[in-house]
Structure formats: structure tokens, C-alpha cells
N, C-alpha and C positions, 0 to 999 in steps of 0.2 A: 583498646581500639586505636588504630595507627592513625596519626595526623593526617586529615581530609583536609586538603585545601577548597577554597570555596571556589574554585575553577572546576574543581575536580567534582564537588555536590553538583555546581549547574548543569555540569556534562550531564552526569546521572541523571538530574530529573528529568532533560531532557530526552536524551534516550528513551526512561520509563515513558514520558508523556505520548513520545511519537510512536511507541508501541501500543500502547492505549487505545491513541487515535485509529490506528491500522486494526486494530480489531474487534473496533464497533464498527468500521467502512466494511469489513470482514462480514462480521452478525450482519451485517442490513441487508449485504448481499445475499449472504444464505439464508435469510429469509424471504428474500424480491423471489428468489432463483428455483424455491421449494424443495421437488424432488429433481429437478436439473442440477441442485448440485451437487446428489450425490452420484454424478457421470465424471466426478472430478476427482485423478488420481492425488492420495496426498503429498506427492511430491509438485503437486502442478498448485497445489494450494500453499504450500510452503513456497514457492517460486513466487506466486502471486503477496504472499506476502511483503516477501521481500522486495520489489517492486514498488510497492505502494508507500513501503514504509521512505525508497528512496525518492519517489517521486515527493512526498507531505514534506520532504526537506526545501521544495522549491516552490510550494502554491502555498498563500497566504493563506493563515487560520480561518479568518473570516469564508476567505472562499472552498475552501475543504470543509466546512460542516454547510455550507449549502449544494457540497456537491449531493446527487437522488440516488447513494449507493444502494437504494432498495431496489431503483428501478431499472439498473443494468441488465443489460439481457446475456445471455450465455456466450451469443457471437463478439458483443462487445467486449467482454469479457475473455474469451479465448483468443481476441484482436490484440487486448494487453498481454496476455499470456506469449503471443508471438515474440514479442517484443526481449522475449527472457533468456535469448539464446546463448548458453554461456555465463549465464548469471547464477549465484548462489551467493547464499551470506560467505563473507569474505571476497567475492567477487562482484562487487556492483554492476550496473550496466552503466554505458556511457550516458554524456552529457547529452549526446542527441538524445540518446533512447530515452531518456525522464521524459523532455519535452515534448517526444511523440505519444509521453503515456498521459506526460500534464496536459495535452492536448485534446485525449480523448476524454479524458474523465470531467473538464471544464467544459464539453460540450456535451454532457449528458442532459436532460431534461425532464 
């Protein structure tokens, strides 16, 4: 095995963790959402991943596991999906666009 530098493990885990996070926030929704989400193409799910996972880079742990991802609704949800225009892994969204999405998901309830 090739020498790991411990920069190199931290990245790693966190990577793994923020993937983790993004797809229990994932399961809660498609759970809240039932047979609503299967109205969702898998590329609009794969977008929304992506998204979420750049968004958890900027909201404090504490306040991303109080965020109610069970209880988003489909339009709030398709509200974030707007937001992914030109987005794909490799292609992040901008700096605005986290904060219009950390904005919706902190004010969920």
C-alpha cells in the first residue's frame, strides 16, 4: 500500500462522511415524499445529490441533523432542484447558489 499521508486520510474520511450525511438527508426524504418520489427522473436525483452534498460543506453539523428532511415537500424540493442549472459532479454550483439552497433547507420545519 503506497504512503497515505494523514492530509490525505482526513480528506478521505471526510469526503466518506459528507456522503453518508447526503444520503440519510436522501432516505428521509424518500421516505417523507412516498410514492412522490418516484415522479423523480434519476438524473434529477443524482443533481440533488450533488447539491446537497455541496451545500453540508457550508451548514454546521449540529444544524444539518436538525434539519426535517423527511418533511420536505416535492415543491420545496423541486425549488432546490432549480437551483442545479449546469451543475454536475465536477461542476459545482456557485457560491450564491449553496446559500440560496442553505437557505431553504434551514428554513424547513
Amino acid at each position: 500500500m503506497p504512503d497515505v499521508t494523514q492530509e490525505e486520510v482526513g480528506r478521505r474520511l471526510y469526503h466518506v462522511h459528507r456522503e453518508k450525511r447526503m444520503e440519510h438527508a436522501v432516505k428521509l426524504m424518500q421516505q417523507g415524499l412516498g410514492q412522490a418520489w418516484r415522479s423523480l427522473k434519476e438524473d434529477e436525483i443524482i443533481l440533488l445529490e450533488h447539491l446537497l452534498q455541496c451545500t453540508w460543506n457550508t451548514i454546521d453539523q449540529k444544524k444539518w441533523d436538525g434539519i426535517p428532511f423527511g418533511t420536505i415537500s416535492m415543491e420545496t424540493l423541486r425549488k432546490i432542484l432549480s437551483f442545479g442549472e449546469g451543475v454536475s459532479p465536477g461542476h459545482n454550483p456557485s457560491r450564491e447558489v449553496v446559500a440560496e439552497i442553505k437557505t431553504v433547507l434551514l428554513s424547513l420545519k
